[in-house]
C-alpha positions as CSV (number, residue, x, y, z in Angstrom):
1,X,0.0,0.0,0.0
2,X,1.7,3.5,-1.1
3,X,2.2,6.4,1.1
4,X,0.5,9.5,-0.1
5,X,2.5,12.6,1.1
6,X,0.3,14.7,3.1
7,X,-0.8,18.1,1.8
8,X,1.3,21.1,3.0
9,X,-0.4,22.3,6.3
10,X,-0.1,26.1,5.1
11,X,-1.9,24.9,2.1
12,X,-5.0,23.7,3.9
13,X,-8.2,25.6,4.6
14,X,-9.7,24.6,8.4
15,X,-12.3,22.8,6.2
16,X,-10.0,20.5,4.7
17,X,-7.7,20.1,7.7
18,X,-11.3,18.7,9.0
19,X,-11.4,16.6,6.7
20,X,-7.7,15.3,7.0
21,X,-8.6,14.4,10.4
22,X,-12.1,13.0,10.4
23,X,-10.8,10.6,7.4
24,X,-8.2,9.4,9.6
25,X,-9.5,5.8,10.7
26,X,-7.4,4.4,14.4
27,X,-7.8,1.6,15.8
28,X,-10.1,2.0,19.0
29,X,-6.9,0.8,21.3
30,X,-8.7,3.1,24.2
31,X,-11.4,0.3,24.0
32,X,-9.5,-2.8,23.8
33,X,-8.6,-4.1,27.3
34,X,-6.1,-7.2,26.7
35,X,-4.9,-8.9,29.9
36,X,-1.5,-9.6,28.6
37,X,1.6,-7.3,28.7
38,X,4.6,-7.1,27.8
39,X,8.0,-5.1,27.4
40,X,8.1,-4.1,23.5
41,X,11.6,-3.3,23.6
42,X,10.9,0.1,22.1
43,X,11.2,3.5,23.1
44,X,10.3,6.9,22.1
45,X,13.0,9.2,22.5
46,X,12.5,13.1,23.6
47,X,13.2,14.3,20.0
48,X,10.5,11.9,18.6
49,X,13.1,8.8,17.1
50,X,11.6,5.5,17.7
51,X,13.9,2.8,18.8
52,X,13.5,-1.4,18.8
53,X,16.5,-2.9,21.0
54,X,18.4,-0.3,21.1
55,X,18.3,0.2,17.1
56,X,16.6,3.5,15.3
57,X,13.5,2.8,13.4
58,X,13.7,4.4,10.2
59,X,11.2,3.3,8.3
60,X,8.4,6.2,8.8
61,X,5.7,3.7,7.4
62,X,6.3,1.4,10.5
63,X,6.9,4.9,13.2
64,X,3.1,5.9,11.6
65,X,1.8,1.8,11.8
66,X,3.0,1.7,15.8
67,X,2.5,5.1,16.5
68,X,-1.4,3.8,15.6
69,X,-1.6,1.3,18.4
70,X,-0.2,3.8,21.1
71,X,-2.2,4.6,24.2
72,X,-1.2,5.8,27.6
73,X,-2.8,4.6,30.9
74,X,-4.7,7.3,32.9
75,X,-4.0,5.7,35.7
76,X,-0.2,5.4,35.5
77,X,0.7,7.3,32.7
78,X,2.6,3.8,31.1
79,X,2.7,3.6,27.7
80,X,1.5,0.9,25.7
81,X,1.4,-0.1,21.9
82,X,-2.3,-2.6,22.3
83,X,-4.1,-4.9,20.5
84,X,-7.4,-6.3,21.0
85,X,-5.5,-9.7,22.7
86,X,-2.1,-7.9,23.6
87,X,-0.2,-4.9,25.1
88,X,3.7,-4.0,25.3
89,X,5.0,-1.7,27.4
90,X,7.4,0.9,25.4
91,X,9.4,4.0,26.8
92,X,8.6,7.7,26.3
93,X,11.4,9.7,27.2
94,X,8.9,12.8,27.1
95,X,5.8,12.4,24.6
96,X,4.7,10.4,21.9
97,X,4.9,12.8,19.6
98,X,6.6,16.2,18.3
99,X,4.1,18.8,16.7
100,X,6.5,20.2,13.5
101,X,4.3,22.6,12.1
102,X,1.1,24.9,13.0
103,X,-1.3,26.5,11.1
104,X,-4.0,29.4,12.3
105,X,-7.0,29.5,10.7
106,X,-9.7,31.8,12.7
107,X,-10.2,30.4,16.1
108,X,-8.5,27.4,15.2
109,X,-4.8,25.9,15.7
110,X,-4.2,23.1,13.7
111,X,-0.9,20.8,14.0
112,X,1.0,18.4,11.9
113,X,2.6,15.8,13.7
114,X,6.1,14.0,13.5
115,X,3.7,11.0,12.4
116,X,1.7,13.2,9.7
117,X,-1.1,13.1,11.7
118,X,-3.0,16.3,12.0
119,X,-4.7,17.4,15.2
120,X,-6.8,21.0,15.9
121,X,-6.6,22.1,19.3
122,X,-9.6,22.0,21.4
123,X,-11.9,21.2,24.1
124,X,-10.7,17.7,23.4
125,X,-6.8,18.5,22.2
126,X,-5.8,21.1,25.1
127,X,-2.7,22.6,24.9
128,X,-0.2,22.9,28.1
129,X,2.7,24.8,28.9
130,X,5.2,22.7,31.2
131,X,8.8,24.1,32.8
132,X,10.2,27.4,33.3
133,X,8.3,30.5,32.6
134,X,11.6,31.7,30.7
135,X,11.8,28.3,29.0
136,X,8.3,26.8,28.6
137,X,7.8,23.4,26.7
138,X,4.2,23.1,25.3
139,X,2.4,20.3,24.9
140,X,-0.8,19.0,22.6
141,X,-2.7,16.2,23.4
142,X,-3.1,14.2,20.7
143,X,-5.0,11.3,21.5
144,X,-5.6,8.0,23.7
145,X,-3.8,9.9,26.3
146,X,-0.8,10.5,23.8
147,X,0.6,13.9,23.9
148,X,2.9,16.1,21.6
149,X,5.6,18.4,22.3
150,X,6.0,21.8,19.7
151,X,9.6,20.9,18.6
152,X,11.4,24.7,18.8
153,X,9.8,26.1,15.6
154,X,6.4,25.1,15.8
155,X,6.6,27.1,19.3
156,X,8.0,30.3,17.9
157,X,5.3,30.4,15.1
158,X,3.2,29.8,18.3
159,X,4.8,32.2,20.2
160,X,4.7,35.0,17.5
161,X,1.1,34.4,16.9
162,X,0.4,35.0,20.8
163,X,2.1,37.9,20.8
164,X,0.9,39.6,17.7
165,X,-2.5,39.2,19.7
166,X,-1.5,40.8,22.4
167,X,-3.5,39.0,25.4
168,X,-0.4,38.3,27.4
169,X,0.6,34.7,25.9
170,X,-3.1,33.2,25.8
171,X,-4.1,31.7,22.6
172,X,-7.5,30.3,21.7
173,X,-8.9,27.3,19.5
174,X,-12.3,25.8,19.0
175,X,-13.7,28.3,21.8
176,X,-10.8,27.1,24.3
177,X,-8.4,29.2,26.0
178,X,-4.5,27.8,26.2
179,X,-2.3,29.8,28.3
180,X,1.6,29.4,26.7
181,X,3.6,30.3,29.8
182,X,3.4,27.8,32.5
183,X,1.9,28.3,36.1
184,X,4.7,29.0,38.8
């Protein structure tokens, strides 16, 4: 099955970044409870490479196919790549994903992930700002409990959007309110 390379974001209207989204069929691994785990040998490192044993992945067809069966336990905050029969445990070093680019489109901030996945922050994709006022990381959830840390550029275009507005570093999409510099 070929790989068709994802519109550029800038490119896309809200509408068809919609679109993008809603066509974008996961597996329902927040459903599937399987009572056997194990350790996947994998891990996630902070600036988003996937490694098995030790080794990089660098296929991006397999990344996008594992990256499909991620989900993160609420009530321990382990992550695990599931099946409906099976779960491994695999390693985040910080999140699941990194958001590489952004696009604002009226009261709407949509994100590309490292995964090609596109997510608009919302009600049910809040962002959150983590660390140092001076330094903040910010995060997006993406889904089943996965989040996604703005790699360095996606935060400046973030950044210089907040401050064109002018509200003190508090961004809105989809009717929520985001504030970019973290709580002390």
């Amino acid at each position: 099955m070929a790989y068709d390379i994802p519109p550029d974001l800038a490119g896309m209207s809200l509408l068809e970044i919609a679109e993008q989204v809603e066509a974008r069929k996961l597996p329902p691994v927040d459903s599937w409870k399987p009572e056997s785990t194990s350790d996947s040998h994998m891990a996630i490192a902070a600036d988003g490479t996937w490694f098995h044993n030790g080794s990089p992945v660098t296929r991006p067809a397999m990344v996008r196919a594992f990256a499909s069966l991620l989900w993160r336990d609420p009530a321990d905050g382990q992550h695990y790549l599931v099946t409906p029969h099976y779960r491994q445990t695999i390693e985040v070093e910080d999140a699941a994903f990194i958001a590489t680019d952004l696009r604002v489109d009226a009261d709407a901030l949509a994100f590309r992930l490292n995964t090609d996945e596109l997510v608009i922050a919302g009600p049910d994709h809040p962002l959150r700002a983590e660390g140092d006022p001076e330094k903040p990381s910010i995060y997006l959830m993406a889904r089943h409990g996965c989040e996604a840390r703005l790699d360095r550029s996606t935060w400046l275009q973030l950044a210089e959007y907040a401050l064109a507005l002018d509200n003190g570093m508090i961004v809105s999409s989809q009717g929520s309110e985001f504030a970019l510099v973290p709580s002390e």
